[in-house]
N, C-alpha and C positions, 0 to 999 in steps of 0.2 A: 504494500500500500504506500500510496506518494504522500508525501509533505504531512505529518503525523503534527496534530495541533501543538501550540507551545504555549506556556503561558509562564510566564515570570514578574515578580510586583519585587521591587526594590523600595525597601523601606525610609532607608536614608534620606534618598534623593524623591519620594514619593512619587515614583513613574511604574508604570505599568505596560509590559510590552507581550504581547501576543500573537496568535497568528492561526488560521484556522486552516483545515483542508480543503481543497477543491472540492464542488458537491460532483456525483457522477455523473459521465457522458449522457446516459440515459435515463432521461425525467423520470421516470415508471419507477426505477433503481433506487430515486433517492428519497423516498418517501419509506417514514419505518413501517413496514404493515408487516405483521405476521410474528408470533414472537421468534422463530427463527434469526428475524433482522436483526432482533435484540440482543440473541446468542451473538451472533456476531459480533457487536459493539466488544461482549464482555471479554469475547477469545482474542480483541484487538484488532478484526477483521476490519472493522467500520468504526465511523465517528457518530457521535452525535452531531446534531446541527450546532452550526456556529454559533446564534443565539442560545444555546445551553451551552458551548466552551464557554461563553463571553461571559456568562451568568455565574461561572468557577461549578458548574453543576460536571458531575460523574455518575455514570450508572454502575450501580454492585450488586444489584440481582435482579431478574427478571422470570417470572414465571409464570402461568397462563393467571390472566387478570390479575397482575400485581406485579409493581416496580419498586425498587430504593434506589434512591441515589443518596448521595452527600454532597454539601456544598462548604469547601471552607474559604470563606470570603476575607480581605484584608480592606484596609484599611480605607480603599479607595467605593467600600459598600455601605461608609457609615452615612447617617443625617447627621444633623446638627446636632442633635443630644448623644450622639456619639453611639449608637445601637446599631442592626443592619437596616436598611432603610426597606420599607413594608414594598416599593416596586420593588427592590433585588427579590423578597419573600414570593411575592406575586409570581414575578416569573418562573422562580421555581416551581412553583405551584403548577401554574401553565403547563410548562416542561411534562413536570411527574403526570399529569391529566392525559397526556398526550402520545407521553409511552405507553402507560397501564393501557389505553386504548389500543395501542400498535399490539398487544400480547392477545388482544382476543379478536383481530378482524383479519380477514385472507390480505395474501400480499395483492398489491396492486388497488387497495382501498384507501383514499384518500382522509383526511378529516383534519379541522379546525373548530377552533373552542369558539361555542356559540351565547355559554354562558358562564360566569366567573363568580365566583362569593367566594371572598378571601376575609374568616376573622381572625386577630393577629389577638390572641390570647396572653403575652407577658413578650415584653423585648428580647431579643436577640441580641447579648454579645460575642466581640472574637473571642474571649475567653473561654466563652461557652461552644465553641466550633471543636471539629465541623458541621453543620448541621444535618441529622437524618430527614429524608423525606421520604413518607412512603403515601404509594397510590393504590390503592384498592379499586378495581372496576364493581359498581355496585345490578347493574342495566345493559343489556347491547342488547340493543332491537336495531330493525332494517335500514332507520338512518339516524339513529343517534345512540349515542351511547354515556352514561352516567357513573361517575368518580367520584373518590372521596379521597381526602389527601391529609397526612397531619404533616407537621413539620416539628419535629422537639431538637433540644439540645442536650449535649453531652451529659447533662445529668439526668437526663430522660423525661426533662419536664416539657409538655406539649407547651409551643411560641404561636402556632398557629395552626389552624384545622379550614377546611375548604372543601368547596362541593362546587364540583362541575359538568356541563354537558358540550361534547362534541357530535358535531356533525359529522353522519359518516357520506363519504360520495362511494359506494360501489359502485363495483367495474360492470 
């Protein structure tokens, strides 16, 4: 596989440099459908999408209707009050809605998230990184499919929980 993503955050000088993979030749190819795709990811075969590199999100297990990743976020993911800021939370959220989806639909089936509810139950710090997320599929019917996601921290306390529906496009 070409150009393997990079990501590096340098503290000192607070810069952040990264780099993502080419998506594949073939449209049909880059879309995750099937959890096969997702085996792939985990044997190194494949990348996530560049907006979950970009996100610091990893996938660490995938199995039919249900995803985990980890995200451990620096410094460049806080707000103001110095916590992970609730968009970085969100998208992972996104992310995990979208995988857990990819593990129960045939390959060559499209989807996007048609609906989002993010509650962010107790702040997220770095200290408390990296963060789990896991996705649960709760629904797959013919064009949508329904998620539940939590997201806790290293000490196992849930920061936020979430429910979402995607759109599925069959082929």
């Amino acid at each position: 596989m070409d150009h393997a993503p990079f990501d590096s955050v340098d503290q000192t000088s607070r810069t952040r440099e990264y780099s993502w993979a080419a998506p594949p030749e073939d449209p049909a190819s880059r879309v995750h459908a099937g959890l096969e795709s997702l085996e792939a990811v985990l044997r190194g075969e494949r990348h996530l999408s560049p907006g979950a590199h970009t996100l610091g999100v990893r996938l660490t297990s995938a199995q039919e209707g249900a995803v985990t990743l980890t995200a451990t976020p620096a410094e460049w993911a806080l707000n103001n009050g110095g916590t992970v800021h609730g968009g970085i939370v969100s998208g992972w959220v996104d992310s995990a809605l979208g995988y857990a989806t990819a593990t129960v639909v045939e390959p060559g089936t499209g989807y996007n998230t048609v609906d989002l509810t993010v509650r962010y139950i107790r702040a997220l710090l770095l200290e408390r990184t990296p963060a789990i997320i896991r996705s649960e599929v709760e629904h797959v019917g013919r064009s949508t499919c329904v998620a539940q996601v939590k997201v806790t921290d290293t000490d196992g306390r849930t920061c936020a929980s979430a429910s979402g529906v995607m759109m599925l496009f069959r082929p």
